[in-house]
N, C-alpha and C positions, 0 to 999 in steps of 0.2 A: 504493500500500500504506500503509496505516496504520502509525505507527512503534508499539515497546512505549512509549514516553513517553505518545503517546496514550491510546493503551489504557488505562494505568494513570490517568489521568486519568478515567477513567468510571467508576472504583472507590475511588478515593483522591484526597483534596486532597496536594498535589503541593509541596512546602516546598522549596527552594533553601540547603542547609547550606554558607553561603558570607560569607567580609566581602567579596569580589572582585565589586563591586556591575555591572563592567562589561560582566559574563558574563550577568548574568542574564536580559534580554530576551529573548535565543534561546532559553532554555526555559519562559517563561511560566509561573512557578508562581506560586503563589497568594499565600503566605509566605516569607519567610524566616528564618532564625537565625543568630544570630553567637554566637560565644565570644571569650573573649579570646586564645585562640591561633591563632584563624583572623584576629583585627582585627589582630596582630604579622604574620602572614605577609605581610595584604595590605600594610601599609604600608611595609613592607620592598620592596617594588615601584616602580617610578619613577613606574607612573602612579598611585599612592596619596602619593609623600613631597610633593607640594603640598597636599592637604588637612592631612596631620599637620603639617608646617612652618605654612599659616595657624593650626591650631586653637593651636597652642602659643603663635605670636604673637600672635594675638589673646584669650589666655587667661595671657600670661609671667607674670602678677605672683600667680598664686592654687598653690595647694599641687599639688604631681605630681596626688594622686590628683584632685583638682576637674578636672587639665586632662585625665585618663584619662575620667572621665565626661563630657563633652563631645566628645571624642572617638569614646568610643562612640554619642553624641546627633548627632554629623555622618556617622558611617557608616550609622546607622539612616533619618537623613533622607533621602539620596542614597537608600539602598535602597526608601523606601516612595514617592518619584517613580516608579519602576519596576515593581513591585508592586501591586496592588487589593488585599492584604491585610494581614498583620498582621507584625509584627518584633519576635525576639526576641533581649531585649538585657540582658546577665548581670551579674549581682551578683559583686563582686570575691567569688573562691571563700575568702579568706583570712578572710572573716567567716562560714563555714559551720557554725560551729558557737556564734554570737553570732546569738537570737533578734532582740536591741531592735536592733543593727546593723543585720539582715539590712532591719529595717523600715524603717528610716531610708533606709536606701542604696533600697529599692524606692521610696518615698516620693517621694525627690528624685529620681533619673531619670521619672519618671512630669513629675516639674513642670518639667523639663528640654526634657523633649517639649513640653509644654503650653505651654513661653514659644515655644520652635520653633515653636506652632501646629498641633501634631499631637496629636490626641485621644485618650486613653487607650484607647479602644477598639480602637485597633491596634499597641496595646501589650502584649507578652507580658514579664512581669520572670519572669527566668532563675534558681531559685535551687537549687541541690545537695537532693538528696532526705535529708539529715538529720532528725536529728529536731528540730533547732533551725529548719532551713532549711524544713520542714513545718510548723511552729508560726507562722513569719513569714510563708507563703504563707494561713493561717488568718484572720490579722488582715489581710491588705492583700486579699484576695477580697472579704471584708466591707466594703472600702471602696468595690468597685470595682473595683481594679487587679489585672489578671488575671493569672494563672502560671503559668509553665512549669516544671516539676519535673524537672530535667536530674541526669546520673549517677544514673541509676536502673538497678537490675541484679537487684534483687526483687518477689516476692509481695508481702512485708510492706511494701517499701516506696513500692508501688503501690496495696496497702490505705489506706496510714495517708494517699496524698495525694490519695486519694477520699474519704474520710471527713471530710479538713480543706477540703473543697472547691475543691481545688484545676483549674483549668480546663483544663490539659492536663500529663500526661507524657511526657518522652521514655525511654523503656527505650532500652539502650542494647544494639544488637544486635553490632554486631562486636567488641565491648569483650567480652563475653561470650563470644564464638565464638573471641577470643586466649586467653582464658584454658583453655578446658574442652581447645584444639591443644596449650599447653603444659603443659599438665597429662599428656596423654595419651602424648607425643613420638612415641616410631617407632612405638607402638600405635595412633594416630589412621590414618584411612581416611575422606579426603574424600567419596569416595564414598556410603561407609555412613554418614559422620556428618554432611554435607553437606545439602544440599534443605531439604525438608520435615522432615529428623532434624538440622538446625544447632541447636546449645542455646540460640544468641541468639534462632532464630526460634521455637523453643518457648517460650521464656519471656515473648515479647509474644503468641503466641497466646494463653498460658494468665492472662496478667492480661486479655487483648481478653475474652475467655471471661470470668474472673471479673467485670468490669465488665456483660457483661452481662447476666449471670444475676442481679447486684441490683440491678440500674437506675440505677448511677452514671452519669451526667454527663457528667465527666472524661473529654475528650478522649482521645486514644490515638496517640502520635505516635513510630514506629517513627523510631531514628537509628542514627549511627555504623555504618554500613554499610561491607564489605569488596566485594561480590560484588555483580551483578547480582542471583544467584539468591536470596541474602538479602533483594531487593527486592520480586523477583517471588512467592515464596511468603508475603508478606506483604498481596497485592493486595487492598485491600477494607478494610484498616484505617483509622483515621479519616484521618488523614494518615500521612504519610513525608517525612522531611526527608533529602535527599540532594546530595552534593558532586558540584560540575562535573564531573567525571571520570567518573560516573558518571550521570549524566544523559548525559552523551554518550551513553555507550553504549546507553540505553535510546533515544536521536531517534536514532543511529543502525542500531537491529534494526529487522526488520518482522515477528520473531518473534511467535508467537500468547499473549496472554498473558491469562491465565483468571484468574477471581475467587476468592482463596481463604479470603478473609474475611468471612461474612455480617453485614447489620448484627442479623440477630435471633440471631447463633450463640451458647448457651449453655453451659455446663460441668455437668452432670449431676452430677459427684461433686464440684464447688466446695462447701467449706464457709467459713464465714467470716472471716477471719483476725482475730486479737484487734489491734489497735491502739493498746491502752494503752501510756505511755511503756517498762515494763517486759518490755512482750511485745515488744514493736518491736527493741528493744535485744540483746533474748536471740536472737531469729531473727534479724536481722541479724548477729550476732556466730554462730551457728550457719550458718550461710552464709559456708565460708572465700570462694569466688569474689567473693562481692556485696561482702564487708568490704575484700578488697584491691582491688579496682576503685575500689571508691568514694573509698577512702584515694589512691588512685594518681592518680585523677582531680582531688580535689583539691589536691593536690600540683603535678600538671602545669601544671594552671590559672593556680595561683598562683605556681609560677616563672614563665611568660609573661608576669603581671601584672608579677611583677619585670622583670622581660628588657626590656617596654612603658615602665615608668617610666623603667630606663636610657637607652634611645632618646629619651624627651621629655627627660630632664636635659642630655643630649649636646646638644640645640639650643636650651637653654635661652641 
């Protein structure tokens, strides 16, 4: 029997949302992503604290943050040994809303890779779908150096990082699908709001759709999953990046699982979304769920980054 892992592999490039580089052989995906609170959990592991103990020793005498970016540059190496494709490797979230930062820090990881000997082209720099963080994915495309537009939770802000030419987003599906649960409390019904009716999995249908009704580019890379099903009714999207836990469970069903995303599937009533700095700002801010997601996301991020620094100062 075919497992759903497969299956979903003849419809979707297939991403590994993981820093637990040890795992990832047994599901073969193509990609993978890290963040900085997945690169805190792994190192926090016994078989991760001898990479972080070399990287710190052989990095003691330069600033926390130089030894965090390197850091991130030996997680991502070990992972693209394993891999045939691409890694993606995130901009401290504490400059999310610093354009000329965001550039710099993309800049310097990209040459990070490059003394490692690994080529920009399987390089995805990670940065918060802002509107600073879209500005800086604008200038570094132009150079070349590709992006992933991660905490994404809108229309608008799926518009504006097609428009700046950004090479892939991540919408963020389960991030979405806590919020609209706790909003709803005892009125919520998995059932009826669940599948095909999840609001995470509507709102990357409905940019998948807007993307291809005007010819954008811009990748499509469903994340932050809770559920299989969140996975499966997304089948057919450009990729899906998803956590060990959940790969499992798809190598282990041999459930049937059907395509639900075409690559020619359009939006009939799409109309355009404006993406001037002030339109972006107003629908974002008109979207309570997108504004505290993203505000939350950042946040999260950037305590880990703290959390990750404390741990390199400890074995300084």
């Amino acid at each position: 029997m075919t497992t759903a892992l497969d299956q979903l592999k003849q419809y979707t490039v297939v991403v590994a949302d993981t820093g637990d580089f040890q795992q990832l052989a047994q599901y073969k995906p193509r990609d993978a992503t890290t963040n900085p609170s997945l690169i805190l959990k792994a190192v926090q592991k016994d078989d991760y604290k001898p990479l972080l103990e070399k990287t710190v020793r052989d990095h003691a005498s330069k600033p926390v943050g130089a030894i965090i970016d390197r850091l991130l540059i030996a997680f991502g190496t070990e992972i693209l040994k394993i891999i045939p494709g691409r890694v993606s490797t995130e901009v401290d979230a504490r400059l999310s809303f610093d354009t000329q930062a965001s550039i710099d820090k993309g800049r310097e990881i990209i040459k990070l890779y490059q003394d490692a000997g690994i080529g920009r082209e399987r390089i995805l720099i990670k940065l918060a779908s802002t509107w600073e963080g879209i500005r800086a994915a604008e200038v570094l495309q132009k150079e070349g150096i590709h992006c992933n537009m991660t905490l994404l939770f809108s229309l608008a802000q799926a518009a504006a990082c097609a428009e700046a030419g950004a090479q892939l987003i991540s919408p963020f599906v389960g991030r979405i699908y806590d919020w609209y649960k706790k909003s709803a409390g005892s009125a919520w019904d998995e059932v009826k709001d669940g599948g095909a009716n999840d609001p995470g999995v509507k709102s990357v249908r409905r940019i998948y759709g807007y993307y291809k009704t005007f010819g954008y580019k811009t990748e499509v890379m469903g994340a932050s999953f809770r559920t299989v099903s969140q996975i499966t009714e997304l089948a057919g999207c450009d990729l899906l990046t998803i956590s060990p836990d959940l790969l499992q469970k798809l190598q282990d069903s041999n459930d049937t699982l059907e395509r639900k995303l075409l690559p020619d599937a359009k939006d009939t009533n799409a109309t355009r979304v404006a993406v001037d700095e002030s339109s972006f700002r107003f629908q974002l801010n008109d979207d309570a769920m997108a504004t505290e997601k993203l505000a939350e996301g950042i946040r999260t991020f950037a305590a880990d980054a703290v959390k990750l620094e404390k741990l390199i100062e400890a074995l300084r």
